[in-house]
C-alpha positions in Angstrom: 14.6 -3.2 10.1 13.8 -5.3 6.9 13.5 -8.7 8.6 11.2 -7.2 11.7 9.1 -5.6 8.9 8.7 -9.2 7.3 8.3 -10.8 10.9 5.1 -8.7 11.5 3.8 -10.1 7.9 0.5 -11.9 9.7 -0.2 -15.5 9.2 -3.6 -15.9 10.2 -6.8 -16.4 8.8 -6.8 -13.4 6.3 -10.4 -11.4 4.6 -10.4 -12.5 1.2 -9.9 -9.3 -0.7 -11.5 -7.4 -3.7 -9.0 -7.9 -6.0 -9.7 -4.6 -7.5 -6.2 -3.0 -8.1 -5.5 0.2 -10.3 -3.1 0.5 -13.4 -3.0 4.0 -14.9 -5.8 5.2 -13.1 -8.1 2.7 -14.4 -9.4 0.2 -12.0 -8.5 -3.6 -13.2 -9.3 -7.1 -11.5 -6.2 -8.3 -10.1 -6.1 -12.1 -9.2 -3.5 -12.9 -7.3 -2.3 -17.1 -7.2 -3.5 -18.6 -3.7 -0.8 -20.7 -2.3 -0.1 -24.3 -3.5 2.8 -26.9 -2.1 5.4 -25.7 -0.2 4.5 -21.7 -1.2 4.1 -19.7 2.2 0.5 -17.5 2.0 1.7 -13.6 2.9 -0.3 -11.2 4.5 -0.5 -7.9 6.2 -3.4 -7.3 9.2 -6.6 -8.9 8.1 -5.7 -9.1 3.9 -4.5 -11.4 1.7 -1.9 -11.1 -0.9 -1.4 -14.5 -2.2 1.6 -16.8 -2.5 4.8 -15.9 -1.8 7.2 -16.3 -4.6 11.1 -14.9 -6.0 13.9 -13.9 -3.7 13.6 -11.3 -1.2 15.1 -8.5 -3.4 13.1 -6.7 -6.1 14.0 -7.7 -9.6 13.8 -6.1 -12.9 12.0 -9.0 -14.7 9.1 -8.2 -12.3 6.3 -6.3 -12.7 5.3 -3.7 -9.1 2.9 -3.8 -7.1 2.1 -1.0 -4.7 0.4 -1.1 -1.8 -0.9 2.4 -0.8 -1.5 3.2 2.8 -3.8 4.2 3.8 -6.4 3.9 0.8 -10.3 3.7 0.3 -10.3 0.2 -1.2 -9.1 -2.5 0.9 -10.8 -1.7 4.4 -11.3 -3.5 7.4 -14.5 -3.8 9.0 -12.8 -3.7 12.3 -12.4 -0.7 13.5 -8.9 -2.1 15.1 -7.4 -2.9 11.7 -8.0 0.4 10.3 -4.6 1.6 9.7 -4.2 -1.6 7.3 -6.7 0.1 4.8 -4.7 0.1 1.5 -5.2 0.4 -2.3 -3.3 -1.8 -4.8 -1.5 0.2 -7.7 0.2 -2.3 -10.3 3.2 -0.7 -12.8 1.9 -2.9 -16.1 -0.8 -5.9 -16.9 0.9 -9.4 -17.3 1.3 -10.1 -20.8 -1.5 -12.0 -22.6 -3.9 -12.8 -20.0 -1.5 -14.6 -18.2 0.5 -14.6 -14.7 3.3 -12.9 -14.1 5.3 -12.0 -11.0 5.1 -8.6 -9.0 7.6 -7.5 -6.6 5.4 -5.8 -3.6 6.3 -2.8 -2.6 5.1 -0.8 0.5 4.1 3.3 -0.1 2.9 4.6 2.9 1.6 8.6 3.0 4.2 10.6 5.3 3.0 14.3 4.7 0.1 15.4 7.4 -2.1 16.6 4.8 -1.8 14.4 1.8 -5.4 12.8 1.0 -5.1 11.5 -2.4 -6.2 8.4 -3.0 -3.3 7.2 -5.4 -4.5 5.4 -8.7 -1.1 4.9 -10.5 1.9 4.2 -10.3 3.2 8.2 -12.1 0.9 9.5 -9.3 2.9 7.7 -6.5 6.4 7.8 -8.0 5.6 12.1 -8.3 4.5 12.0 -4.2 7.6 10.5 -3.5 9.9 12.3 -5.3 8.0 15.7 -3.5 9.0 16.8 -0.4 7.8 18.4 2.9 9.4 19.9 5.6 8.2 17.9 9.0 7.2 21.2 11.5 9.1 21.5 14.9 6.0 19.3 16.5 5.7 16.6 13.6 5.6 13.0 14.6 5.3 9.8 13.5 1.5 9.5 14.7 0.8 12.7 12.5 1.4 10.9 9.2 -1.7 9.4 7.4 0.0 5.7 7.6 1.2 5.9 11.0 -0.5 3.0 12.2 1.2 0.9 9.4 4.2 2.5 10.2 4.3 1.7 13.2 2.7 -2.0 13.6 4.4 -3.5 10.0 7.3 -0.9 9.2 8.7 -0.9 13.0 8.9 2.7 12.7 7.9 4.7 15.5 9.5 7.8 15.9 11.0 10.7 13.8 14.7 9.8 13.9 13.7 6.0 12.3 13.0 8.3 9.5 16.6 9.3 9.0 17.5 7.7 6.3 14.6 9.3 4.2 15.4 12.5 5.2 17.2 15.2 2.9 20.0 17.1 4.8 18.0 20.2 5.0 15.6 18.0 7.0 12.5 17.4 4.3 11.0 13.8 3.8 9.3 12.4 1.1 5.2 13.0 1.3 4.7 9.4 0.5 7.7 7.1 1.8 8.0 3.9 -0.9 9.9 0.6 0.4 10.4 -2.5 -0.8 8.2 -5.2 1.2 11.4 -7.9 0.3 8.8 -10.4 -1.4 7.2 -11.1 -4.5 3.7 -12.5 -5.2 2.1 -14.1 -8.9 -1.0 -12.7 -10.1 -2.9 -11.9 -12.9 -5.3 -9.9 -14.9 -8.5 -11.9 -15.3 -11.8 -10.2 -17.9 
């Protein structure tokens, strides 16, 4: 599942985004580094996250990045790229005004009624940890990321889910992954 989850990663010409991204519930301007050289530019539907950098497994050097599906402020003014509307959560500010490198992580709402719109990383971590029990008619469409689900995750059905699942059949109301890449960015006054 991991590599057809980075296949769907879109290279093509990208909306240049915001760059506001929330750290402790405080909104912060997030530059992320534009790719230079050799780097490879990755992206998801019509936004840009920067450069790729790091090996493809999260590392403990790196700072997080979270991005929250679906979210309020990253959205697509096509109506068709909708279900890539996402905030940005980051764990910690680089050190001193500088770069550092953030492993990217994806954390996609599961739960049919969840509608918080996740400002820190606590609030996430909490989401995930809480359960729900999926009713007898839950599917995959009823979750509020089930577009990204579907189109980026390659999940498209309830039993792709299995491995989230707790044995008395609960899943987590917000589903966190690993997107297997790491971008450099940057706090910037």
């Amino acid at each position: 599942m991991a590599a057809t989850a980075m296949a769907m990663l879109v290279w093509m010409p990208l909306q240049e985004p915001s760059k506001t991204a929330y750290l402790n519930g405080e909104p912060v301007p997030l530059q992320v580094a534009q790719p230079s050289g050799k780097e490879k530019p990755v992206g998801f539907g019509p936004w840009k996250l920067g450069a790729k950098v790091g090996e493809s497994k999260p590392h403990d050097t790196r700072l997080n990045l979270y991005i929250v599906v679906p979210g309020d402020d990253y959205q697509s003014e096509s109506e068709s790229a909708s279900l890539y509307d996402h905030n940005r959560v980051i764990n910690l500010a680089p050190k001193e005004d500088g770069t550092a490198e953030f492993d990217v992580y994806w954390a996609v709402a599961l739960e049919p009624h969840l509608n918080q719109d996740f400002h820190s990383e606590a609030e996430l971590l909490a989401a995930a940890q809480r359960r729900f029990l999926p009713g007898d008619l839950y599917d995959i469409k009823d979750a509020p990321g089930a577009g990204f689900l579907r189109e980026v995750l390659q999940i498209d059905s309830l039993a792709d889910l299995r491995p989230h699942r707790r044995k008395d059949g609960s899943l987590p109301m917000v589903l966190i992954l690993p997107a297997r890449f790491a971008v450099r960015a940057g706090i910037k006054p």
